[in-house]
C-alpha positions in Angstrom: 24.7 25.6 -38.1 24.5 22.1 -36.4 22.8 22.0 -33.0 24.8 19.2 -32.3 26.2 19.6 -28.4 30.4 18.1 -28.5 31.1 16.9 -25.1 34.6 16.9 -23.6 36.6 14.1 -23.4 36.4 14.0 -19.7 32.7 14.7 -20.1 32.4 11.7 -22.7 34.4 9.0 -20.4 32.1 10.1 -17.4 29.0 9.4 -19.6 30.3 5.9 -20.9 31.3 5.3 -17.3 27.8 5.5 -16.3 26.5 3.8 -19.0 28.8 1.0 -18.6 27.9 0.2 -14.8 24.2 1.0 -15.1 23.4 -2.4 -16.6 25.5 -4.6 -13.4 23.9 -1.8 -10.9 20.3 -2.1 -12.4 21.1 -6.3 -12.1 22.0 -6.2 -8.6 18.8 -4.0 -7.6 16.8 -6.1 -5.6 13.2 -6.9 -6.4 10.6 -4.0 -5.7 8.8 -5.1 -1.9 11.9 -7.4 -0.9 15.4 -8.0 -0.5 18.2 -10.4 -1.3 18.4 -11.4 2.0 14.8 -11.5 3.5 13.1 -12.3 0.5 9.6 -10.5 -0.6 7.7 -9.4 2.3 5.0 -12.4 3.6 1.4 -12.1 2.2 -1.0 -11.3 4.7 -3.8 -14.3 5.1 -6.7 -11.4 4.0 -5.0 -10.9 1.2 -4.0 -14.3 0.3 -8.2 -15.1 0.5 -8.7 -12.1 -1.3 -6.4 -13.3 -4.2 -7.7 -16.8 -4.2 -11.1 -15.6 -4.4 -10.0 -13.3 -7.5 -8.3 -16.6 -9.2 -11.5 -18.7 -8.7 -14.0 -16.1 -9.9 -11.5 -13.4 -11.9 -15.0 -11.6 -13.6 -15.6 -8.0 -12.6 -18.2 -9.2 -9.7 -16.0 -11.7 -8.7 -13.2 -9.0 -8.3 -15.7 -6.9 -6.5 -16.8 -9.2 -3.7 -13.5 -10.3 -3.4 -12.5 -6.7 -2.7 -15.7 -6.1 -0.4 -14.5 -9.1 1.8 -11.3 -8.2 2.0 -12.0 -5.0 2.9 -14.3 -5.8 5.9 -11.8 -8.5 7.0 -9.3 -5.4 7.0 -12.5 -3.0 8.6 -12.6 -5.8 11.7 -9.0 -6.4 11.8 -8.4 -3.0 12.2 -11.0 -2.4 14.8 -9.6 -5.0 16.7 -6.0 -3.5 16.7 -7.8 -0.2 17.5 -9.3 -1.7 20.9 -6.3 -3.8 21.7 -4.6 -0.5 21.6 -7.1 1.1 24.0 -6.1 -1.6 26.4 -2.9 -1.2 26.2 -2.8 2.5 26.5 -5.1 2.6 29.6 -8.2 5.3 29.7 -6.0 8.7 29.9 -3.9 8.0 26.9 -6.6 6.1 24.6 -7.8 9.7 24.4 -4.6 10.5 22.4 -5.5 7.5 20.0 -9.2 8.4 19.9 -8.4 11.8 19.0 -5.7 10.4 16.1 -8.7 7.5 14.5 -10.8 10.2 14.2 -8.4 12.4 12.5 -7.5 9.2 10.7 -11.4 8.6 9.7 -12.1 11.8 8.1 -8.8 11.8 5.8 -10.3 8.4 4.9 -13.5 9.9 4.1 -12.4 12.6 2.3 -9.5 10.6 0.2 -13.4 8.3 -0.3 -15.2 11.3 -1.8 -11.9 11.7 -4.0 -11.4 8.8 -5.3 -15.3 8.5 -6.0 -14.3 11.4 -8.2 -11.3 10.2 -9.4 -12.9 7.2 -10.7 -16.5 8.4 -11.7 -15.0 10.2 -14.6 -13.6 6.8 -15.9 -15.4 4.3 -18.3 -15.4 0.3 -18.4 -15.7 -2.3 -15.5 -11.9 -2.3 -15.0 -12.2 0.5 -13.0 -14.8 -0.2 -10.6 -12.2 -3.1 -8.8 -9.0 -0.7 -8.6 -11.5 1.7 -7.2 -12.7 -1.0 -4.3 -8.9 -1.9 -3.9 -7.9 1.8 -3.8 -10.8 2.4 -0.9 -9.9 -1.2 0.5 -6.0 -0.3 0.6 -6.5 2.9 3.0 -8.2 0.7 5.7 -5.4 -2.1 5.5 -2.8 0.4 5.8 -4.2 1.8 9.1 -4.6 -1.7 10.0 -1.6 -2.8 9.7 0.0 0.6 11.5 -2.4 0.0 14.4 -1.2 -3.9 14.7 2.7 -3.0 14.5 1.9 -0.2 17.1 -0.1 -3.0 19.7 3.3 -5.4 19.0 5.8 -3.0 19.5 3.8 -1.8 23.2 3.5 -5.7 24.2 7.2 -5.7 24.2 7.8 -3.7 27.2 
């Protein structure tokens, strides 16, 4: 006995339906981080130092203290965001925020001690940069979500 599965015919059209607009759909899709009318998203100027430095000095240390400077540029960005917000928010509220960054600082801590283990179990020198960016990346996202939040209050 076959195990060969017979479709229907209705089952069959649907399938080569499918198949038949999945290429055009697929070719419309537009690229990953943009859009056809906006473009891809602007690079931030940290990171655009960060990926010069990486093209003038692409060895493992050069990666590395590209990374590190990147990620204290991100470190003093975000502190700055984090004050301006303070401002903004006036003594009663800050509390609120105060309350969130420290929240925010020990998930950052503790994703740290992950990724430390994450990462110690690998071998070679490529991993030692994606582990930087990795640590580097969780301090620009908070950065960047404590900058949208001080442009969105200076609206009002």
């Amino acid at each position: 006995m076959s195990d060969v599965k017979h479709f229907s015919r209705s089952t069959f059209r649907w399938v080569v339906f499918v198949f038949t607009l999945f290429p055009w759909a697929l070719m419309a899709a537009p690229e990953p981080g943009g859009d056809e009318v906006n473009g891809p998203p602007p690079v931030h100027p940290i990171d655009q130092a960060m990926d010069l430095a990486m093209e003038e000095d692409p060895s493992t240390a050069g990666m590395m203290r590209a990374i590190a400077e990147a990620g204290e540029a991100w470190d003093q960005l975000l502190n700055k965001h984090y004050q301006s917000l303070r401002k903004i928010l006036g003594e009663a509220e800050s509390e609120k925020l105060k309350k969130a960054q420290r929240g925010w600082i020990a998930f950052r801590d503790a994703e740290y001690e992950l990724l430390e283990t994450i990462y110690g179990k690998m071998e070679g020198t490529m991993y030692r940069p994606m582990h930087a960016l990795e640590r580097m990346e969780l301090v620009k996202k908070r950065a960047l979500t404590l900058g949208q939040w001080v442009e969105l209050l200076s609206l009002r």
